[in-house]
FIGU-42060 format. One record per atom (N, C-alpha, C, CB): x, y, z; residue in one letter. Coordinates in steps of 0.1 Angstrom, whole numbers, plus 5000, padded with zeros to 4 digits. Atoms other than C-alpha are relative to their C-alpha. Glycine has a CB too. Layout:
! residues N
XYZa
...
This chain:
! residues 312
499649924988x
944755673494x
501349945006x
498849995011x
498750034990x
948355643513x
499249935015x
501150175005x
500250064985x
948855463545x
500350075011x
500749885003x
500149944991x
949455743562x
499350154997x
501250005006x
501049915000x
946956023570x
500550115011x
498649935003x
500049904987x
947856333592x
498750105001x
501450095001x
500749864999x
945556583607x
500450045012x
498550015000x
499249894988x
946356903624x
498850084997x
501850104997x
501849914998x
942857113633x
500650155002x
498749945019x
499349844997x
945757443641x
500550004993x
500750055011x
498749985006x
947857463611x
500150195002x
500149944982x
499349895002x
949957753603x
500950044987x
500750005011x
498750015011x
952257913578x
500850105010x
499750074980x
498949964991x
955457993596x
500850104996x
500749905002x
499549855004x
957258333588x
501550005005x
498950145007x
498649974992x
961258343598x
501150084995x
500749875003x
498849895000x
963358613597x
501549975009x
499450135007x
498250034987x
967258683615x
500150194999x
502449874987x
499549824995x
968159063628x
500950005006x
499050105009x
498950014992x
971159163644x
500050015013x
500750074996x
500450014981x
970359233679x
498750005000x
500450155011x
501349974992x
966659273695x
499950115004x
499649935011x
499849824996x
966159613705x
498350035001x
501150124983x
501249935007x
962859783713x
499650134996x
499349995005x
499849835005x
961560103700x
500749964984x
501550115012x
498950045014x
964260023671x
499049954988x
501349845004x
500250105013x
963059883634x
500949954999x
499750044989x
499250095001x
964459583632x
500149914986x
499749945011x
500050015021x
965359533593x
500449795004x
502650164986x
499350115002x
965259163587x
501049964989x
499049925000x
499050025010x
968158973569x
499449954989x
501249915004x
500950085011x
965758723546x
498349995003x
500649855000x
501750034999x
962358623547x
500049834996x
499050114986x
500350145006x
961158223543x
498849985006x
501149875004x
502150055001x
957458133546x
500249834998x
498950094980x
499850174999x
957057753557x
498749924999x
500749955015x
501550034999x
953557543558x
500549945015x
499249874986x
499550034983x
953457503599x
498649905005x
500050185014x
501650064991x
951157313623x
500749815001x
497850024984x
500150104998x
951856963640x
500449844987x
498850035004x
500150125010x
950556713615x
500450034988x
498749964998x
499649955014x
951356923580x
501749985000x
499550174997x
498550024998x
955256913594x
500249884998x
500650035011x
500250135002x
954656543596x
500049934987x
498949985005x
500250075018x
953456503562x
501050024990x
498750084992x
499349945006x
955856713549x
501649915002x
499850135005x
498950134995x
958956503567x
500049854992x
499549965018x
499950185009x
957556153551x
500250064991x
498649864997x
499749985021x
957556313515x
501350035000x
499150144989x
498949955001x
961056463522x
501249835000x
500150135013x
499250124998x
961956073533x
500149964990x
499749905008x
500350105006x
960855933508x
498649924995x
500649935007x
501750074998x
956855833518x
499450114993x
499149965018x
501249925011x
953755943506x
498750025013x
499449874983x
500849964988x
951456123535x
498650094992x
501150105011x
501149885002x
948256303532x
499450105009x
498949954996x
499749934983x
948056563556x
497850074999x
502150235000x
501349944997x
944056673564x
499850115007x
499249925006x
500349904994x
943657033576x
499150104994x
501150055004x
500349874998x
941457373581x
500250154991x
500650025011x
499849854997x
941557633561x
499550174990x
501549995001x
500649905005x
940858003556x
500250125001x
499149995003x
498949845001x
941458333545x
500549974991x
501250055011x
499050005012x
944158443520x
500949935007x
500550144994x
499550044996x
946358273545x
500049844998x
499850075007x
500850135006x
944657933542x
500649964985x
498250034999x
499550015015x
945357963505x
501150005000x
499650094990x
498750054996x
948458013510x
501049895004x
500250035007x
499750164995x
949257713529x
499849894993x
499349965012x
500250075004x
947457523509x
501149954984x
498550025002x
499049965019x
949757663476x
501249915009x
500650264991x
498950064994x
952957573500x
500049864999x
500150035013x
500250124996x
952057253507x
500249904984x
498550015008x
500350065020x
951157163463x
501550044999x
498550124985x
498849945008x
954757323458x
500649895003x
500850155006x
499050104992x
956157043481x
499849844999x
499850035015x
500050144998x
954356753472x
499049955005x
500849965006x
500950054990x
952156683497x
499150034995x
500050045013x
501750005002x
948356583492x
499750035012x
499349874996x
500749934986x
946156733517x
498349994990x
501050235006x
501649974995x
942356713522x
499650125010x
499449885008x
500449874991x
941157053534x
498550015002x
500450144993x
501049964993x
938257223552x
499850115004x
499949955007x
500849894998x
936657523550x
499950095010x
499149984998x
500049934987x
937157733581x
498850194997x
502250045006x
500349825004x
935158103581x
501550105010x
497750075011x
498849944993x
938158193604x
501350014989x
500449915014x
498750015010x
941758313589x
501049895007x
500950164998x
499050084992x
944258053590x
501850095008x
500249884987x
498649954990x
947158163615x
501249984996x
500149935013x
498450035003x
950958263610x
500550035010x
500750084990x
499250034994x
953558193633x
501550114991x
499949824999x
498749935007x
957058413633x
500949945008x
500150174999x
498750064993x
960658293644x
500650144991x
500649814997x
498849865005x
963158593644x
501349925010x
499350235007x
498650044996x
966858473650x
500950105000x
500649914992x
498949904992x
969258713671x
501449934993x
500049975021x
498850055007x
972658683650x
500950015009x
500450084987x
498949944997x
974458883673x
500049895016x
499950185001x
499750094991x
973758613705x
499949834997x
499250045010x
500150145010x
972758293678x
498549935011x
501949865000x
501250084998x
969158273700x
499450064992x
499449985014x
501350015009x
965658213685x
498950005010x
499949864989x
501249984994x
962958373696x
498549984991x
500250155006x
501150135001x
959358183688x
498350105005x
500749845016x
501249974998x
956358393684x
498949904994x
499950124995x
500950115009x
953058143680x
498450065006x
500449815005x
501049914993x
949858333679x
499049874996x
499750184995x
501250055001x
946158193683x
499449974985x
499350085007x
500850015013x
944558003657x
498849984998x
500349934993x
501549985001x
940858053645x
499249935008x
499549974988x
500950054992x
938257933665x
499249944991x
499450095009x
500950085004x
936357663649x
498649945008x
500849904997x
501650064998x
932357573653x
500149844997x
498950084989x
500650115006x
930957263655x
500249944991x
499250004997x
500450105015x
930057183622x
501049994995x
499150054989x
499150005008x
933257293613x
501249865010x
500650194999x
499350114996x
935257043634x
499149864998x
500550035014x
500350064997x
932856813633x
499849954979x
499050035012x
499750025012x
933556813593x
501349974998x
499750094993x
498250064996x
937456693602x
499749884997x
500850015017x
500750124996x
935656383617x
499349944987x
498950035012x
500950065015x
933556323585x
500949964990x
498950124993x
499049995006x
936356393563x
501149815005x
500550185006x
499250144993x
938256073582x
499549924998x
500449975014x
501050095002x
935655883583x
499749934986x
499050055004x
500450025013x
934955873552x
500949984989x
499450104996x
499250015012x
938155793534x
499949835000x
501650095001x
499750135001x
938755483515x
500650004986x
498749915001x
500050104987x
940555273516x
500550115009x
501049844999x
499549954990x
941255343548x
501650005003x
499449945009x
498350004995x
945055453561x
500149865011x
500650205010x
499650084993x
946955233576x
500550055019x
501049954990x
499649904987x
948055493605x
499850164997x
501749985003x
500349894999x
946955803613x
500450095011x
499050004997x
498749944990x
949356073630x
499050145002x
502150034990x
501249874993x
946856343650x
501450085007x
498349925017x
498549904993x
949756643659x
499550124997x
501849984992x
500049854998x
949356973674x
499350015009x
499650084992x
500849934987x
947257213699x
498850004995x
500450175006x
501450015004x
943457183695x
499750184996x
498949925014x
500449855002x
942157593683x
498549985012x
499550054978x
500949934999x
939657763704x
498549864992x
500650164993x
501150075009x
935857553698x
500349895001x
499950024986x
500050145000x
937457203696x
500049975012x
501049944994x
500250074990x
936356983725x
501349925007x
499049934997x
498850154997x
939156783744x
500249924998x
500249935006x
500350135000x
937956503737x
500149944980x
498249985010x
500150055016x
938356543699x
501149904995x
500150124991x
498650095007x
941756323692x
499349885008x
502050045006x
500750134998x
939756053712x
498750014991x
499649985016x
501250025009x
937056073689x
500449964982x
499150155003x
498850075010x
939556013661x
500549895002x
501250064999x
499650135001x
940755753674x
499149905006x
501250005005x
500950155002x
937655543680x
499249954986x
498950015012x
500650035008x
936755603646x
501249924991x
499350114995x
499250155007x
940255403632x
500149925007x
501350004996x
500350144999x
939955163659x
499249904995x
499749995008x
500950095009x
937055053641x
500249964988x
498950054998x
499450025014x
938755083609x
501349915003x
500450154991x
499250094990x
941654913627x
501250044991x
499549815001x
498949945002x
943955173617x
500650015012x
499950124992x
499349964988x
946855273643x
500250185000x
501649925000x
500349865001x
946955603655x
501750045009x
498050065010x
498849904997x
950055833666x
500450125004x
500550014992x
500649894999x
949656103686x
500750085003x
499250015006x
499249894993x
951456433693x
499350135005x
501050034992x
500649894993x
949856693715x
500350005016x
498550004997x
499750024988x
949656803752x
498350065006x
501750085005x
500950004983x
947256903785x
499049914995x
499150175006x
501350104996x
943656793787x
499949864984x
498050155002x
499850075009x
943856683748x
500449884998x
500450054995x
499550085001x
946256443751x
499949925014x
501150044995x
500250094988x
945056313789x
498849924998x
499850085013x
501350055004x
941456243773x
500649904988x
498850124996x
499650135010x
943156053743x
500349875009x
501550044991x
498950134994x
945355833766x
498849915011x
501750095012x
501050064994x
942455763786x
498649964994x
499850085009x
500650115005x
940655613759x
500649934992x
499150024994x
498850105011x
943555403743x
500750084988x
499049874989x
499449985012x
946055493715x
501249925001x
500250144997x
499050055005x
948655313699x
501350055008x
499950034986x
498849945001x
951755553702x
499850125004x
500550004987x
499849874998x
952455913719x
500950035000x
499550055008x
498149955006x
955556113712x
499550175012x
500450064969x
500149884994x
955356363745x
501850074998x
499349965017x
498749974994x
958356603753x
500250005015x
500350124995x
499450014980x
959756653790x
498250105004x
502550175007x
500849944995x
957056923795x
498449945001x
500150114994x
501750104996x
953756713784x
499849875006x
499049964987x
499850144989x
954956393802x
500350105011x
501549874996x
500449974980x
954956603837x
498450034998x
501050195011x
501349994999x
951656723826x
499449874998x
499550094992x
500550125002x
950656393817x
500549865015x
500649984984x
500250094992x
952156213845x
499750065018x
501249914998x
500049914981x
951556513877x
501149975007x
498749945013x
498950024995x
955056503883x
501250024991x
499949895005x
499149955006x
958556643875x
501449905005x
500050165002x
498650095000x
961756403869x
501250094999x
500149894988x
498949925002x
965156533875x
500749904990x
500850035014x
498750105008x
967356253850x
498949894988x
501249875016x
500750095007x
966456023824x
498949905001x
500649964997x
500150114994x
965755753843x
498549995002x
500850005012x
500850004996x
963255893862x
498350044987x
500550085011x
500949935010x
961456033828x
499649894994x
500650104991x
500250095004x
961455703818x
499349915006x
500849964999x
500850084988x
959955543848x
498450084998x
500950035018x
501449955005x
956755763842x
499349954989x
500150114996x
500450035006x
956555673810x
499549824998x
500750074995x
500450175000x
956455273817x
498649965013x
501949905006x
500949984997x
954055373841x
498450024995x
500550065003x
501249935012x
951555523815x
499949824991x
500950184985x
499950145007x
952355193797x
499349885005x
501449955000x
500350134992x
951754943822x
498450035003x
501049985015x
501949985000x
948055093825x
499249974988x
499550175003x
500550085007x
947554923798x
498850134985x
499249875013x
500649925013x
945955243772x
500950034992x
499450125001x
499249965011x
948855313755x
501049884998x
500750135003x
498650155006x
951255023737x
501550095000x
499649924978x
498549985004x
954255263731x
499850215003x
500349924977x
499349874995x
955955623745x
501250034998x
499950035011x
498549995005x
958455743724x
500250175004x
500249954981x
500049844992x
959456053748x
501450074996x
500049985021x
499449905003x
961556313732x
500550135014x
499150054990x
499549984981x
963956473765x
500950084997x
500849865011x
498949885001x
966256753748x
501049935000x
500150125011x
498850024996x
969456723762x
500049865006x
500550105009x
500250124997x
968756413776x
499949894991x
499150005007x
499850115013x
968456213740x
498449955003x
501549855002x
501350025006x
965256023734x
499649885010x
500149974982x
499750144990x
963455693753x
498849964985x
499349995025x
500750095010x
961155443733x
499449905012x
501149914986x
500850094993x
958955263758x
498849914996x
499550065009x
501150095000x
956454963753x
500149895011x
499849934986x
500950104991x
955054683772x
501349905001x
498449934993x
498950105005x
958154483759x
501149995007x
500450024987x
498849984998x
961154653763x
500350195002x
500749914988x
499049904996x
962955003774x
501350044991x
500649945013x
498849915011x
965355213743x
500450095009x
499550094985x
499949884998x
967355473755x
500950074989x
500550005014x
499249965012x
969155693727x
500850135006x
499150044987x
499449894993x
971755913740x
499950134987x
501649965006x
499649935009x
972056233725x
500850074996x
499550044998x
499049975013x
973756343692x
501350165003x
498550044983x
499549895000x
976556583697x
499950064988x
501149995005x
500349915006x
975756863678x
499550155001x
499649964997x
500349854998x
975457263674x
498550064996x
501050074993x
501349975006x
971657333673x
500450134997x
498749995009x
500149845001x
970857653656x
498650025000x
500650064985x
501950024994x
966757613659x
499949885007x
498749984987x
500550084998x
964457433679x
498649944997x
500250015007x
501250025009x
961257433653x
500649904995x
499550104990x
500350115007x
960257093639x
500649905004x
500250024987x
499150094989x
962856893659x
498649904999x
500750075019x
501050084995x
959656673675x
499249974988x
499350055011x
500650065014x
957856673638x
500649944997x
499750064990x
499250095009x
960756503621x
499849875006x
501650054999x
499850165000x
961156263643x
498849965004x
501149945008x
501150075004x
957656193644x
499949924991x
499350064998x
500450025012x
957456213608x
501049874996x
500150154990x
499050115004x
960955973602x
499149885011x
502050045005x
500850164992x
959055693632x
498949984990x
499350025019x
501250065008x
955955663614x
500149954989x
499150064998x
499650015009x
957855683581x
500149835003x
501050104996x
499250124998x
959755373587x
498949925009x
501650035007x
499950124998x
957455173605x
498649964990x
500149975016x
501150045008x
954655233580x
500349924989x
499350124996x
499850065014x
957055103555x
500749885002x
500750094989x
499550114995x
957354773576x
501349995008x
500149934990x
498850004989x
960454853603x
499449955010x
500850135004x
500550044985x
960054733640x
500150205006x
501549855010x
499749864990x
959555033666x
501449995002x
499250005015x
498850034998x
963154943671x
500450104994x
500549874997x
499149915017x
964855073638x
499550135001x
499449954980x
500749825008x
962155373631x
500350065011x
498050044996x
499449914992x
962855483669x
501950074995x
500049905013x
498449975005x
966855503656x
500050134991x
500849874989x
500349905013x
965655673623x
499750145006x
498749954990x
500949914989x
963655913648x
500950075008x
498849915011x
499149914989x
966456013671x
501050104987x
501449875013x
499249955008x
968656073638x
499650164992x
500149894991x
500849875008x
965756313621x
499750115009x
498649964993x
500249914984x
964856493656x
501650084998x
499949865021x
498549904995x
968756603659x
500450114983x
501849845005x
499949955012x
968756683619x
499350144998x
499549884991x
500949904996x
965856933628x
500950115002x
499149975012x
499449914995x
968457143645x
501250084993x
500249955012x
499049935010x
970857213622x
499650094994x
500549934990x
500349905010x
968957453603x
499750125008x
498749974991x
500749924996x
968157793610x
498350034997x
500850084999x
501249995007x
964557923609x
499149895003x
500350004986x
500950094996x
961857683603x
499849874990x
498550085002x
499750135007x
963057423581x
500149875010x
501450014991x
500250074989x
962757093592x
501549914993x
498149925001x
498750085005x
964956763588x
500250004986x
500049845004x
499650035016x
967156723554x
500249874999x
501450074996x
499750155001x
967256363545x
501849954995x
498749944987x
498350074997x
971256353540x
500850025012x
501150064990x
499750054985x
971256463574x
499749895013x
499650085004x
501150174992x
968956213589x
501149894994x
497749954988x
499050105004x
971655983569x
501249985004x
500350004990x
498349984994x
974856103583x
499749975014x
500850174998x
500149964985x
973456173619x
499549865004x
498750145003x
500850084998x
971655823618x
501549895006x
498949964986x
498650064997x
975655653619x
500550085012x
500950004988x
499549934991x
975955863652x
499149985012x
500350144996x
501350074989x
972555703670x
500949915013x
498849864990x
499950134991x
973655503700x
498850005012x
501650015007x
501450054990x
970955333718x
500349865005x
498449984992x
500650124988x
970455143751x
499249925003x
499850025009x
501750044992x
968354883761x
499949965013x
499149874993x
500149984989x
967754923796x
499149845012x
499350154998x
């Protein structure tokens, strides 16, 4: 078994087109077509194998869609442990406006899982051996899963005395944090939900986050801030990473990469230090593409000699 394990309980396969204006009424002829494997944790998985690592991504799924995803995924590399849903698994569309260069971001509902069926995620984890060394829980819970399910993940690798890595937001990620985790990777919007309060500047986005810190459940908040560049908070010390001049053309997978590049690097022995760097580099690499591709690893290389980080 790898040392890193992801699960995502919502995947998706991601659909992106480009048309020349938006128009309604109109048929709107797309220019290409690209079909992606989507969802949180599978972007994750997908990111380490593109580094370099070796991930196993654990998801959901069902339908001809399901199959699908699961073929995407074998094309790319990635091992995955799946699970049987009676629901179809969910697609996601991105259509890109040529004629103004925005991206508009349809993300529909995904299957509603039972019980048994989430509560076969949990077994599935449990039950691997050896055990991962870190395990990266990313995405929106579907319809059926309880809140409390990413804390119930992660009291089954505290016991295995794996580290856990979380990316999600509302009640999901307020019930995690309020029973311990390692590491969370919020953006601007689930750190106000997470701290009941909206920051105007870095500073102050930062100050929340050492907040969350100093309450002693979480060791590390590595908060992703748009335009604002990136922070890296622990108990220790204060990163700040300004950010990368550069012409986004999407904003899909940005927050996976640089998930996927932090965990990469520190699973393969870096300090939070370094893999934060790596992490601002693969986050900005995200944006270069159109569509729903994620980071390229000779971007992550070029963009990584353009990191500058503070320590505050």
């Amino acid at each position: 078994m790898t040392r890193i394990v992801t699960i995502t309980l919502n995947p998706a396969v991601d659909l992106s087109t480009s048309v020349d204006i938006i128009q309604p009424v109109a048929k709107l002829r797309g220019k290409s077509q690209r079909r992606d494997p989507g969802g949180g944790g599978v972007n994750v998985a997908r990111v380490i194998k593109r580094l370099g690592g070796e991930a196993c991504a654990i998801y959901p799924v069902g339908g001809a869609i399901g199959t699908l995803l699961r073929r995407l995924l074998d094309q790319e590399g990635v091992a995955s442990r799946t699970f049987t849903i009676a629901g179809e698994t969910r697609e996601n569309f991105f259509v890109g406006e040529i004629a103004s260069g925005k991206q508009y971001r349809f993300i529909l509902p995904g299957a509603r899982l039972s019980e048994t069926e989430w509560q076969e995620c949990l077994k599935l984890v449990s039950e691997i051996e050896p055990f991962p060394r870190f395990l990266v829980a990313s995405g929106s819970l579907p319809d059926g899963v309880p809140d409390d399910f990413y804390a119930r993940l992660i009291r089954i690798a505290r016991q295995r005395g794996a580290r856990v890595f979380l990316d999600t937001s509302g009640p999901a990620l307020a019930a995690a944090v309020a029973d311990g985790v390692d590491l969370i990777k919020p953006n601007l919007r689930e750190m106000q939900e997470l701290a009941g309060s909206e920051a105007s500047n870095a500073g102050e986005w930062e100050a929340a986050a050492r907040a969350i810190v100093a309450q002693g459940k979480v060791a590390a908040v590595a908060l992703t801030m748009g335009h604002l560049g990136a922070a890296l908070v622990t108990r220790d010390e204060v990163l700040r990473a300004a950010p990368i001049p550069i012409t986004p053309r999407s904003a899909v997978g940005a927050g996976d990469s640089f998930l996927g590049a932090l965990t990469w690097r520190v699973a393969d022995g870096a300090s939070l230090a370094d893999a934060f760097h790596t992490a601002v580099a693969a986050g900005a690499a995200a944006l270069l593409h159109p569509g729903t591709e994620l980071c390229r690893p000779d971007d992550v290389r070029r963009l990584a000699d353009q990191v500058t980080i503070e320590r505050l």
